[in-house]
MDAnalysis code that builds the backbone (N, CA, C; Angstrom):
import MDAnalysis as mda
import numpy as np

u = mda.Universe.empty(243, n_residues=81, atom_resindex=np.repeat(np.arange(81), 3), trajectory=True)
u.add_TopologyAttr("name", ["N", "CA", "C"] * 81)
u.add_TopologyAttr("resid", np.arange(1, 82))
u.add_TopologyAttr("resname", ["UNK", "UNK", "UNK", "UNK", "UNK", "UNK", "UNK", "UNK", "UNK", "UNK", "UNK", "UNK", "UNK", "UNK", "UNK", "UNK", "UNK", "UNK", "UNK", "UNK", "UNK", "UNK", "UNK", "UNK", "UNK", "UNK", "UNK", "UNK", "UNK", "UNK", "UNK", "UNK", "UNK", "UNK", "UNK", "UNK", "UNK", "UNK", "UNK", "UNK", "UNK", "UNK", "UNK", "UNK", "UNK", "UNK", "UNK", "UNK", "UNK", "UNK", "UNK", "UNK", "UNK", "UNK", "UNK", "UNK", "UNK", "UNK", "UNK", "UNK", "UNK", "UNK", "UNK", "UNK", "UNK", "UNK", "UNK", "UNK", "UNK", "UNK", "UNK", "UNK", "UNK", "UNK", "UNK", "UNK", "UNK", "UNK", "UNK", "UNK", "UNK"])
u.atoms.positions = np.array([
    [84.119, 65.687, 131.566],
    [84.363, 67.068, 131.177],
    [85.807, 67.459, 131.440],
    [86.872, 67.288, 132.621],
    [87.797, 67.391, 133.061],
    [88.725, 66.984, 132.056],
    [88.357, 65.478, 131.696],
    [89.335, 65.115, 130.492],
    [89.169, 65.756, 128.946],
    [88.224, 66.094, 128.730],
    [88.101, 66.826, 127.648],
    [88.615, 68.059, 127.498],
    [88.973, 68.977, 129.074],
    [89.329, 70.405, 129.277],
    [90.742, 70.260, 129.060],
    [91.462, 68.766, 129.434],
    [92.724, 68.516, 129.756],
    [93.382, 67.775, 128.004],
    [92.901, 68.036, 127.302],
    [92.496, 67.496, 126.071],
    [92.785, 68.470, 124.628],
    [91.911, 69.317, 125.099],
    [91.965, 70.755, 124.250],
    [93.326, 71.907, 125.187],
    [93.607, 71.825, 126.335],
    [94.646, 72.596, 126.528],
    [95.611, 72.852, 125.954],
    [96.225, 71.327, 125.587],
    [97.606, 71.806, 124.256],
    [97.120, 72.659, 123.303],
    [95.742, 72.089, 122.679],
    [95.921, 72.946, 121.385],
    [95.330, 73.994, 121.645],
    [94.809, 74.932, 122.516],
    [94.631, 76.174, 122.722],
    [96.087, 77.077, 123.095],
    [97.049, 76.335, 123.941],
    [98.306, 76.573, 124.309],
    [99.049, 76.999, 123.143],
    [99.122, 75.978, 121.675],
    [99.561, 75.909, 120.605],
    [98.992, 77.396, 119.790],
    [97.816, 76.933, 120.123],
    [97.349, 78.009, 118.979],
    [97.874, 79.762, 119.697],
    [97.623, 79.753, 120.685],
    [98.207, 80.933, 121.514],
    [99.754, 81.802, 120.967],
    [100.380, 79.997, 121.337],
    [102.010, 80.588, 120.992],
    [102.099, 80.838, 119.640],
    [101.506, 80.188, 118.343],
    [101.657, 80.611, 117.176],
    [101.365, 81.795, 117.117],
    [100.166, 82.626, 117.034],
    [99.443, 84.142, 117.513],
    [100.611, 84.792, 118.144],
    [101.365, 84.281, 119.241],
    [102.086, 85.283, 119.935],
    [103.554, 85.355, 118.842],
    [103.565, 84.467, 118.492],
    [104.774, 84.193, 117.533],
    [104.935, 85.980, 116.796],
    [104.214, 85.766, 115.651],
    [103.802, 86.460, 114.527],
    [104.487, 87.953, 115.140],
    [105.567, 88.850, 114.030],
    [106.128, 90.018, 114.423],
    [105.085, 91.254, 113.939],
    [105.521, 92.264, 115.241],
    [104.815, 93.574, 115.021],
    [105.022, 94.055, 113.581],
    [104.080, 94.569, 112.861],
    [104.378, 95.315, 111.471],
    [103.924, 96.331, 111.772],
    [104.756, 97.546, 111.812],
    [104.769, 99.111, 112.102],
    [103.421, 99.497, 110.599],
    [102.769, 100.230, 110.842],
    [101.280, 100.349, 110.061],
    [102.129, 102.309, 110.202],
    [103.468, 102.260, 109.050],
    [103.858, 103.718, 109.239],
    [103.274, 104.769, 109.163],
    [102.337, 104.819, 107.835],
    [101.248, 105.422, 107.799],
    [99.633, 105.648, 108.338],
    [99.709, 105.132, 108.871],
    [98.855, 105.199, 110.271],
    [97.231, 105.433, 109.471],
    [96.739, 104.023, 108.211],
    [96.043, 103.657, 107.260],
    [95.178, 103.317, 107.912],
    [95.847, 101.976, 108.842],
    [94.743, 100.892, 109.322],
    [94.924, 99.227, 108.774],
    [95.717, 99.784, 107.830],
    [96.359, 98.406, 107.240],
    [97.925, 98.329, 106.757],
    [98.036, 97.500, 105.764],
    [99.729, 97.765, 105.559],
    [99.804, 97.400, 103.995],
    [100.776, 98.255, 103.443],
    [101.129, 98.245, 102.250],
    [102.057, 97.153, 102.093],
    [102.634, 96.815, 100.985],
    [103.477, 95.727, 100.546],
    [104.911, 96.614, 101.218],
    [105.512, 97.310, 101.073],
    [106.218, 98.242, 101.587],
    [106.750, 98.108, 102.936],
    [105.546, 98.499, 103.681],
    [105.410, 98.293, 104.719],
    [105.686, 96.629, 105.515],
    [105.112, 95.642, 104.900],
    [105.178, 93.772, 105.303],
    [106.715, 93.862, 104.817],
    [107.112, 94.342, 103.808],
    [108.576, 94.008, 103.440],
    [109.783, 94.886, 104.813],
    [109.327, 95.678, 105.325],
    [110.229, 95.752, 106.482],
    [110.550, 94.522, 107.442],
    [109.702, 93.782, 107.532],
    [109.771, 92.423, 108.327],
    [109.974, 91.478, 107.468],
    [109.078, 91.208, 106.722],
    [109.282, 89.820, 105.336],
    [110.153, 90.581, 104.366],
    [111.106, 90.899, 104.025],
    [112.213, 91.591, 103.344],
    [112.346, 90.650, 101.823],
    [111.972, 89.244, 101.554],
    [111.853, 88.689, 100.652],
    [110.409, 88.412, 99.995],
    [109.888, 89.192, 100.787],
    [107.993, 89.794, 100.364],
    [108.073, 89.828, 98.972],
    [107.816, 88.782, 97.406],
    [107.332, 89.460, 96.083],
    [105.867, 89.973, 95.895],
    [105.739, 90.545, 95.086],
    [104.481, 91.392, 94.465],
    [103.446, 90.020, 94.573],
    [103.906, 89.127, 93.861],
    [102.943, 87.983, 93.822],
    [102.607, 87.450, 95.358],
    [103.358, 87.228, 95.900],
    [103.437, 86.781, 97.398],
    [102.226, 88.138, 98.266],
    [102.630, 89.003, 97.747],
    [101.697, 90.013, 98.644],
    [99.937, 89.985, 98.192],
    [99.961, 89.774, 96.557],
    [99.034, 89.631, 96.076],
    [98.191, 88.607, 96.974],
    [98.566, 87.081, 97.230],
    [98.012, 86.127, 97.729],
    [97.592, 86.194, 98.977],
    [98.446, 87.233, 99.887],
    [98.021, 87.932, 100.908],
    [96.985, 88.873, 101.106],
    [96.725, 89.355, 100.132],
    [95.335, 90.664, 99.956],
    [94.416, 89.648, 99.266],
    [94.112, 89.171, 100.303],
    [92.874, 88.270, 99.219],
    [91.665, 89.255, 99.203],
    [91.305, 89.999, 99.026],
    [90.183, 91.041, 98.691],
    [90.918, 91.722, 97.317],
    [91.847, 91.799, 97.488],
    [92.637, 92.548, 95.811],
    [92.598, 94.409, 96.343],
    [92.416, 94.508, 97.382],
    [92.371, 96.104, 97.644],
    [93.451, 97.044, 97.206],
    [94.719, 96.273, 97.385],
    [95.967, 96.838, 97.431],
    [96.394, 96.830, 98.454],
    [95.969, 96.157, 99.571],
    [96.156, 96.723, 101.100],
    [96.058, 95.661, 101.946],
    [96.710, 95.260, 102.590],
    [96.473, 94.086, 103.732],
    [95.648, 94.459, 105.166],
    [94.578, 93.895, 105.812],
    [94.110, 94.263, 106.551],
    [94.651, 93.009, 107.726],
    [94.132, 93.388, 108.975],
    [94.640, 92.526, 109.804],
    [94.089, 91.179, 109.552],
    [93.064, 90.853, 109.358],
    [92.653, 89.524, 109.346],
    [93.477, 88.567, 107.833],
    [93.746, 89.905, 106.799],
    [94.021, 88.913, 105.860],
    [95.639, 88.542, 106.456],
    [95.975, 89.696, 106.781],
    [97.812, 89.317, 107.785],
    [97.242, 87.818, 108.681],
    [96.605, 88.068, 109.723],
    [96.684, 86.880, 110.366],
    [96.375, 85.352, 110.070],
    [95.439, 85.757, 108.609],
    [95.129, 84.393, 108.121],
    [96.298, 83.504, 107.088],
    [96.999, 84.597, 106.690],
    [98.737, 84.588, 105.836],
    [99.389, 83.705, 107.126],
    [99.525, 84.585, 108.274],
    [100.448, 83.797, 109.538],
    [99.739, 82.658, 109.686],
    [98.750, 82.470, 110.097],
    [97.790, 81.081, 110.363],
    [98.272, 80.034, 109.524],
    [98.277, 80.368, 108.262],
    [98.219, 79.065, 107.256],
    [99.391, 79.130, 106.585],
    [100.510, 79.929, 107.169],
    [102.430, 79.066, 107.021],
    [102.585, 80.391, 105.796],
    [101.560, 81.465, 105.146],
    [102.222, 82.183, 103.969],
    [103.316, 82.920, 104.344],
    [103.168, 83.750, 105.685],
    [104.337, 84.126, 106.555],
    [104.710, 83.356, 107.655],
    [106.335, 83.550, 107.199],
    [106.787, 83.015, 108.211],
    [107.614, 83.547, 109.597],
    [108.044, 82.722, 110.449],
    [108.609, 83.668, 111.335],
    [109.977, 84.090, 110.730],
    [110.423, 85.094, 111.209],
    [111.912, 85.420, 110.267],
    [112.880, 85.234, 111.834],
    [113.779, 84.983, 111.017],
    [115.196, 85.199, 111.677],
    [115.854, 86.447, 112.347],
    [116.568, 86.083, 113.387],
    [116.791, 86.942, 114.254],
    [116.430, 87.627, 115.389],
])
């Protein structure tokens, strides 16, 4: 069991720091989610299409899970600076 705990530590460690990675997106309007508008204050090279692939429900609206599953799987990236 010990070696198995000592095993999975990196990649819980990993998965942690990626999660912690990911930048605050100010939710200006205080919705609950974030407009394309809004992701483009941080992702500043955010296109319409790019946001589209991000709202995978098609709402118009990004909710947190579809944001974190965008960060998860490389659609956002970390930005510079």
């Amino acid at each position: 069991m010990k070696r198995f705990a000592m095993i999975l530590a990196p990649v819980a460690l990993a998965t942690a720091a990626t999660a912690a990675d990911m930048p605050v997106v100010e939710d200006a309007d205080a919705s609950g989610n974030w407009s394309m508008a809004e992701l483009q204050t941080v992702w500043t090279d955010l296109t319409e299409d790019g946001f589209k692939a991000i709202d995978t429900n098609a709402d118009g609206a990004v909710d947190a899970a579809e944001l974190k599953t965008a960060w998860d799987n490389g659609v956002l990236k970390p930005v510079e600076g």
